[in-house]
TIMARNU-607223 format. One record per residue: residue in one letter; x, y, z of N, C-alpha, C in turn; residue number from 1. Coordinates in Angstrom, 3 decimals, decimal comma, padded with zeros to 6 digits, m for minus. Example, Ala and Ser with C-alpha at 12.3 -4.5 7.8 and 13.67 -1.06 7.14 Angstrom:
2
("A" (013,190 m005,690 007,800) (012,300 m004,500 007,800) (013,200 m003,300 007,800) 1)
("S" (012,850 m002,250 007,080) (013,670 m001,060 007,140) (012,900 000,030 007,870) 2)
***
This chain:
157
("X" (133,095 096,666 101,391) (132,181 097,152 100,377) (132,650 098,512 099,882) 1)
("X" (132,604 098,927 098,582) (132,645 100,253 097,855) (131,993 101,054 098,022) 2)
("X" (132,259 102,183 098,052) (130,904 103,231 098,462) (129,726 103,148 097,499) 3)
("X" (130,282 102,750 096,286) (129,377 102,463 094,932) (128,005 101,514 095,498) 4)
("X" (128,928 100,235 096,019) (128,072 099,119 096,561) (126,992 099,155 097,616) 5)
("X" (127,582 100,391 098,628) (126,903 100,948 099,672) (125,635 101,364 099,176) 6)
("X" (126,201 102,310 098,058) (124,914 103,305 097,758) (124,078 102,527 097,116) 7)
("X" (124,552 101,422 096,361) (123,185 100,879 095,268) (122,275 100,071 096,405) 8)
("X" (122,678 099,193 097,433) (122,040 098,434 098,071) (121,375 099,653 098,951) 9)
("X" (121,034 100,434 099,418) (120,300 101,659 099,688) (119,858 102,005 099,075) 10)
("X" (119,640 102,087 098,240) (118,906 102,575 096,852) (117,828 101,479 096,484) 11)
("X" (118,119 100,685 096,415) (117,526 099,097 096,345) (116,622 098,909 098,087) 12)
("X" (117,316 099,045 098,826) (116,283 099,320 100,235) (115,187 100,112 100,363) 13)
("X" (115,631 101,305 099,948) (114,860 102,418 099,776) (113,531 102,283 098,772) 14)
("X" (114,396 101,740 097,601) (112,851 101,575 096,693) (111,581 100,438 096,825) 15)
("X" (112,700 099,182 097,692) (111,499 097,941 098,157) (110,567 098,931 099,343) 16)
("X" (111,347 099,436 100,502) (110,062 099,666 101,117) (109,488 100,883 100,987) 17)
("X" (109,836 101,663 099,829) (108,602 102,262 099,102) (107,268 101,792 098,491) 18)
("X" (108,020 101,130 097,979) (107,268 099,733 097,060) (106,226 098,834 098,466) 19)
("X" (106,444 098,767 099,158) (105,745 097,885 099,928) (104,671 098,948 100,874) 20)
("X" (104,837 100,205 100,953) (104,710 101,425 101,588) (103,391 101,540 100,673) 21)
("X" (103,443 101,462 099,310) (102,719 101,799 098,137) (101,268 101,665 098,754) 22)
("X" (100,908 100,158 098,672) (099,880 099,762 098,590) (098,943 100,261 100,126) 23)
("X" (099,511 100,447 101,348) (099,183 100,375 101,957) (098,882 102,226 102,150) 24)
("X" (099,396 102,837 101,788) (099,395 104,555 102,000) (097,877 104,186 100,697) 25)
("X" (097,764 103,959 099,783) (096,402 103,867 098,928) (095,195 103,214 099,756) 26)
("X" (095,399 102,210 100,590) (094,380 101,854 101,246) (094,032 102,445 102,618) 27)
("X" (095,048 103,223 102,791) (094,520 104,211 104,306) (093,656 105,323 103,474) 28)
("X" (094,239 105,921 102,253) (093,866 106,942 101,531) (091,996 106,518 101,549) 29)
("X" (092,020 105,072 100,949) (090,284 104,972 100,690) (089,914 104,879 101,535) 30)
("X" (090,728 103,838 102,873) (089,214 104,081 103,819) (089,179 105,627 104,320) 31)
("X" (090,082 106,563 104,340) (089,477 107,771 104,585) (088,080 108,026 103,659) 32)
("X" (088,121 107,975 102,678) (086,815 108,765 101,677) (085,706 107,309 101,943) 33)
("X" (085,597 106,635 103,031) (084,222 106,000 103,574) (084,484 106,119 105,491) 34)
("X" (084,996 106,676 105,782) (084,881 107,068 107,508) (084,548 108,885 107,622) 35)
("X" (083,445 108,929 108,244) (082,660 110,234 108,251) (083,384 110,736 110,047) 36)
("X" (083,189 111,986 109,819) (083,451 112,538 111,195) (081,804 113,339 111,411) 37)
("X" (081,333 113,006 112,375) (079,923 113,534 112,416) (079,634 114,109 113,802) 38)
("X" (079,331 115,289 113,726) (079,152 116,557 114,674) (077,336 116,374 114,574) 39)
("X" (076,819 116,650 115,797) (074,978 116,074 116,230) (075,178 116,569 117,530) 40)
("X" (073,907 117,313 117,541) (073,029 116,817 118,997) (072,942 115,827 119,407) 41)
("X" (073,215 115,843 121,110) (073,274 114,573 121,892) (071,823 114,082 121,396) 42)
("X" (070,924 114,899 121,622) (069,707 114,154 121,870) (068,738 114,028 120,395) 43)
("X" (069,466 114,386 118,770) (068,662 114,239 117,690) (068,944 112,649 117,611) 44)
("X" (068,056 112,246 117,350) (067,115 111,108 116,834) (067,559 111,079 115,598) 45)
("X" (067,058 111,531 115,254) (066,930 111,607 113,253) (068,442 111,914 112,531) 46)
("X" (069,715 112,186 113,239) (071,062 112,039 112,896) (071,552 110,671 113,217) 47)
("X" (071,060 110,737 114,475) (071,587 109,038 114,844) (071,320 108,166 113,770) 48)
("X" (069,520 108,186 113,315) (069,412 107,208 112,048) (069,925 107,548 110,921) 49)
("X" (070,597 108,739 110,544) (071,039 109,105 108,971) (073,057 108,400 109,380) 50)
("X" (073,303 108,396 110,289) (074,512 107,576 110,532) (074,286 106,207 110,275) 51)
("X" (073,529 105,996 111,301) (073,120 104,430 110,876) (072,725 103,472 109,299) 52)
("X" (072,324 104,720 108,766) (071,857 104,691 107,171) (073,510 104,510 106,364) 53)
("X" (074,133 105,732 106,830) (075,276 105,277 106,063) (076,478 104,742 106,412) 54)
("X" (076,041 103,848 107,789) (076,858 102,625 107,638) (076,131 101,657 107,031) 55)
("X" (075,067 101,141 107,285) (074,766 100,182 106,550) (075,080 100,568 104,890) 56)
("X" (075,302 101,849 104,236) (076,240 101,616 103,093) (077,415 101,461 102,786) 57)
("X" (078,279 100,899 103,731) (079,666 100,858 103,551) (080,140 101,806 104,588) 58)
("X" (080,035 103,182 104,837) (080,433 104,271 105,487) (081,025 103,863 106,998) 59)
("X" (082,042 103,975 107,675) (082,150 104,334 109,145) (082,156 105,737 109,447) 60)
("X" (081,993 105,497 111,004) (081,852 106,834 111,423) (082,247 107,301 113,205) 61)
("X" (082,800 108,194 112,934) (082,897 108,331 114,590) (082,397 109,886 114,990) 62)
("X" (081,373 109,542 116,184) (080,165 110,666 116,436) (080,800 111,117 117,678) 63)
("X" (080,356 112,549 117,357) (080,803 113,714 118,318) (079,880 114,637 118,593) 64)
("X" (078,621 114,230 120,010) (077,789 115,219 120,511) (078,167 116,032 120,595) 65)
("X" (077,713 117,263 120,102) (077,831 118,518 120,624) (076,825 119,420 121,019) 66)
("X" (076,536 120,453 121,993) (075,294 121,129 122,565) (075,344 121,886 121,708) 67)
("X" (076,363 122,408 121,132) (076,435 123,706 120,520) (076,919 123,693 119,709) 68)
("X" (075,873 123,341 117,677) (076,811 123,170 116,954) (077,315 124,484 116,040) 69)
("X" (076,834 125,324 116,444) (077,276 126,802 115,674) (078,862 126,606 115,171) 70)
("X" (079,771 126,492 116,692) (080,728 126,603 116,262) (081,356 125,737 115,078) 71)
("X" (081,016 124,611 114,691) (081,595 123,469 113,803) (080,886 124,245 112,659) 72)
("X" (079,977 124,360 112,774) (079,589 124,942 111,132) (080,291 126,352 110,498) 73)
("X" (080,495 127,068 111,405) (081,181 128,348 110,941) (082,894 128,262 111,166) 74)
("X" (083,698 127,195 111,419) (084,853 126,582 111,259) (084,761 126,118 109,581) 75)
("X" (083,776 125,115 109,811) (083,477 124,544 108,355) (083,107 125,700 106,913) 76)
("X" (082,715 126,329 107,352) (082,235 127,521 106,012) (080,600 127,143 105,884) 77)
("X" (080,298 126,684 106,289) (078,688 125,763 106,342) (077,551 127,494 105,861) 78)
("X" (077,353 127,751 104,954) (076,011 129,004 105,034) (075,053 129,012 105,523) 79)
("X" (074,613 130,198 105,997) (073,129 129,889 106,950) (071,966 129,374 105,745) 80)
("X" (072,329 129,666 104,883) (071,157 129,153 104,421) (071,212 127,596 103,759) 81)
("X" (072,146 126,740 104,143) (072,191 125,629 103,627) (072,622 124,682 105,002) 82)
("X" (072,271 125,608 106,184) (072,568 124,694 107,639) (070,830 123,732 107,684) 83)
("X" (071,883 122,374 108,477) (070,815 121,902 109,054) (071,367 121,506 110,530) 84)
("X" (070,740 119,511 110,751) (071,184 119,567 111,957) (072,382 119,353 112,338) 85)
("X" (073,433 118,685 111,576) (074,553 117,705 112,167) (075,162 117,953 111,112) 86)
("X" (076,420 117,973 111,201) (077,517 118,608 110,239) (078,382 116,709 110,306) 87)
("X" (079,104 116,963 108,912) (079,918 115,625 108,541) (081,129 116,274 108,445) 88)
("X" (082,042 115,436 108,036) (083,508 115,847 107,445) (084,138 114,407 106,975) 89)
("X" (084,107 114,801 105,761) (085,117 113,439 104,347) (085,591 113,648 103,858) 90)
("X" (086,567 112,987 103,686) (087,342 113,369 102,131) (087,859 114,662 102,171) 91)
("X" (088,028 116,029 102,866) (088,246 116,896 102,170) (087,055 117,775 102,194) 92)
("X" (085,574 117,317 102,649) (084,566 117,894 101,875) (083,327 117,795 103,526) 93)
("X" (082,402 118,702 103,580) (081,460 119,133 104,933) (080,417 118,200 103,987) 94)
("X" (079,878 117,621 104,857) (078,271 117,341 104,327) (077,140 117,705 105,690) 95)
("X" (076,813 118,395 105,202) (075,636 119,381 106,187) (073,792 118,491 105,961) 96)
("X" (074,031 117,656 106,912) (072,493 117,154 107,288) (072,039 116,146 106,569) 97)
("X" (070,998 115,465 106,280) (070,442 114,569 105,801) (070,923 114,355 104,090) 98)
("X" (071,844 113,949 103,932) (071,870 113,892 102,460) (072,192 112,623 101,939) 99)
("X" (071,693 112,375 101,232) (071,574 110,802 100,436) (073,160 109,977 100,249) 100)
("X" (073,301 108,674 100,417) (074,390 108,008 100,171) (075,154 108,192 098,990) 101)
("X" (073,879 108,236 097,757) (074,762 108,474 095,972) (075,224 109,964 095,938) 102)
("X" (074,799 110,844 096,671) (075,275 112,010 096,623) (076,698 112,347 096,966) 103)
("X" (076,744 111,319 098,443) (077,980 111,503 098,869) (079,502 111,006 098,384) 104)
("X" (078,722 109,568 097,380) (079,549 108,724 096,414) (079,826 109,393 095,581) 105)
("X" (079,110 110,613 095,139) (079,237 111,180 093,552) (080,093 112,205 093,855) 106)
("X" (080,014 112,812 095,127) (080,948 114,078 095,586) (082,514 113,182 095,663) 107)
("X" (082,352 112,353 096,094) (083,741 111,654 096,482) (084,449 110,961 095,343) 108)
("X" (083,914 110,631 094,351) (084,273 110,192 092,861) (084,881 111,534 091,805) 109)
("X" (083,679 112,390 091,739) (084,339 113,473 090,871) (084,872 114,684 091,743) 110)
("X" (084,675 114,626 093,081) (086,236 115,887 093,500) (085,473 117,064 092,549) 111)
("X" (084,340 117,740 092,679) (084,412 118,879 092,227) (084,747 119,984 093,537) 112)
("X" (085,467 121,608 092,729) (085,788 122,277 093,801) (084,548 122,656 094,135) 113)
("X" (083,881 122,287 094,840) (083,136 122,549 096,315) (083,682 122,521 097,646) 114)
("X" (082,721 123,061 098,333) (083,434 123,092 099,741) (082,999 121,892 100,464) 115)
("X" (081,438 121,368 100,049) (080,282 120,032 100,382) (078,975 120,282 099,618) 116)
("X" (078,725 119,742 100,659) (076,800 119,500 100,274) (076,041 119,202 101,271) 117)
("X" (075,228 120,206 101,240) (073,855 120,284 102,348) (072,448 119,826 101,713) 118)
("X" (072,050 119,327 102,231) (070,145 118,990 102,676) (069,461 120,223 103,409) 119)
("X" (069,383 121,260 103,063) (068,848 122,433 103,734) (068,216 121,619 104,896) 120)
("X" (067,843 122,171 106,022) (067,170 122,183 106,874) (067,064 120,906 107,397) 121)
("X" (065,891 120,089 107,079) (065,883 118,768 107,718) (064,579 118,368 107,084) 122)
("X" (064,673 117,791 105,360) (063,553 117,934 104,285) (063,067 116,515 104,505) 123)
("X" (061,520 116,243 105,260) (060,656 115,445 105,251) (061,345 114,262 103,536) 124)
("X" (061,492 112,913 104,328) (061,697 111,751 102,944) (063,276 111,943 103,176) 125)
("X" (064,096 113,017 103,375) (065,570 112,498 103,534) (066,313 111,438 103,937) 126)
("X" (067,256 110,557 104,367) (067,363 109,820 104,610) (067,551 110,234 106,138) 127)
("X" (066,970 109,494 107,325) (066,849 109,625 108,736) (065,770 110,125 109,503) 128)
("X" (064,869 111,144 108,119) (063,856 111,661 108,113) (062,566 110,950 107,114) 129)
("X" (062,610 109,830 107,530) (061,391 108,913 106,605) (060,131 109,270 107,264) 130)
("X" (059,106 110,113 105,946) (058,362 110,602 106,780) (057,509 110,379 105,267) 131)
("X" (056,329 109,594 105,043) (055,542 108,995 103,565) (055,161 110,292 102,946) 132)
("X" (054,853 110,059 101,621) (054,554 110,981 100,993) (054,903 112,333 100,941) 133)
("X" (056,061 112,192 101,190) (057,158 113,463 101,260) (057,496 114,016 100,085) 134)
("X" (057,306 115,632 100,348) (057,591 116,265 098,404) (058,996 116,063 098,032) 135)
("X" (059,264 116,119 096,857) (060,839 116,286 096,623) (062,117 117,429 097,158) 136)
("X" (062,982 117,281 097,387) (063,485 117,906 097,665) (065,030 118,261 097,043) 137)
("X" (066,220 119,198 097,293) (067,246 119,475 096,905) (068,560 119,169 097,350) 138)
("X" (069,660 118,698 097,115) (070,690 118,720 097,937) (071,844 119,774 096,957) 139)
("X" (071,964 120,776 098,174) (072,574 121,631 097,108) (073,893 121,629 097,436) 140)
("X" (075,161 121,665 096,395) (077,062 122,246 096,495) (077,079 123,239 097,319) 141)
("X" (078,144 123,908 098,111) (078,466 125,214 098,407) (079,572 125,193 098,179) 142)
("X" (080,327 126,207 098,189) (081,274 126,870 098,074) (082,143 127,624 099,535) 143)
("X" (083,395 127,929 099,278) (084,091 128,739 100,193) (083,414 130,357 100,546) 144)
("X" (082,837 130,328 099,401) (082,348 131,817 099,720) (080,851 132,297 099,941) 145)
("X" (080,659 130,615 099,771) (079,080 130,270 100,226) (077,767 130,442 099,515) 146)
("X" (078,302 130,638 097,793) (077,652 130,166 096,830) (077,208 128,805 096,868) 147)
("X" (075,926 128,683 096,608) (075,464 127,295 096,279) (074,494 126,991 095,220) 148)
("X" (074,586 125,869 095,108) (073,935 124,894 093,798) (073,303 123,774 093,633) 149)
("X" (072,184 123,732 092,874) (071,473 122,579 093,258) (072,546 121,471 092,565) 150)
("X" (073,147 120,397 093,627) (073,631 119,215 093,101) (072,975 118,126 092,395) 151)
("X" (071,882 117,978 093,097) (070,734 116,894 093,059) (069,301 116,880 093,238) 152)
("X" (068,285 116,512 092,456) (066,823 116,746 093,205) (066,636 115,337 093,897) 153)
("X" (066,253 114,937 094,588) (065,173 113,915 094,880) (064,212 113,690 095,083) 154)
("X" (063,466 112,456 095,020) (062,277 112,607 095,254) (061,906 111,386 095,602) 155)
("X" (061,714 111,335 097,135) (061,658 110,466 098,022) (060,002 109,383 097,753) 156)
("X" (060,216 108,019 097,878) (059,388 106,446 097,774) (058,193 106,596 098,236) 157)
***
């Protein structure tokens, strides 16, 4: 063989199992942006069901008790004033506490620079927190520097 010949059939190797590489580096890519990493108290209740909530939408997840979640939130950039109980991690992006499935679809579709999105506190009607006649509430953006914004109102069934 010619070195010519060498190089094209390498070249030709190279680009099939790129080519075959393709499809499969895109489908690890998505199921990342539906597998949650979720930081909770061993013993909250009401995280366990907001997991459970968003698997039954498609979402996986793999849960990580912790006694002490200070530290994950201030790794994360999480603000005190937009902490609740159980910290997430997707895509790229923190989701801090009870926050709705379309929220998390809408963060993961348009990629705005945010840092995530929190459910302040732990707002009666959230999802995990079904509690009737619950007032509306906010799920607000933050930022790296811990500006935040109302993303979304809701107003819970």
């Amino acid at each position: 063989m010619t070195r010519h010949t060498l190089r094209t059939a390498a070249l030709t190797l190279f680009t099939a199992v790129a080519l075959a590489a393709a499809p499969h580096a895109q489908a690890t890519k998505a199921g990342a942006d539906k597998h949650l990493r979720v930081y909770k108290s061993p013993t909250c209740g009401c995280c366990a069901k907001w997991v459970q909530y968003m698997q039954a939408n498609g979402f996986t997840a793999t849960v990580t008790d912790q006694t002490d979640m200070a530290p994950i939130k201030t790794q994360n950039g999480v603000p005190a004033r937009a902490q609740s109980c159980h910290t997430t991690l997707i895509g790229g992006y923190v989701i801090e506490g009870h926050v709705p499935v379309e929220d998390v679809r809408r963060l993961l579709k348009e990629k705005p620079a945010v840092a995530g999105l929190a459910a302040p506190g732990m707002p009666a009607g959230s999802p995990g927190m079904d509690v009737p006649n619950s007032p509306s509430y906010d799920v607000v953006s933050f930022d790296k520097s811990g500006k935040t914004a109302v993303f979304a109102t809701h107003t819970p069934k």
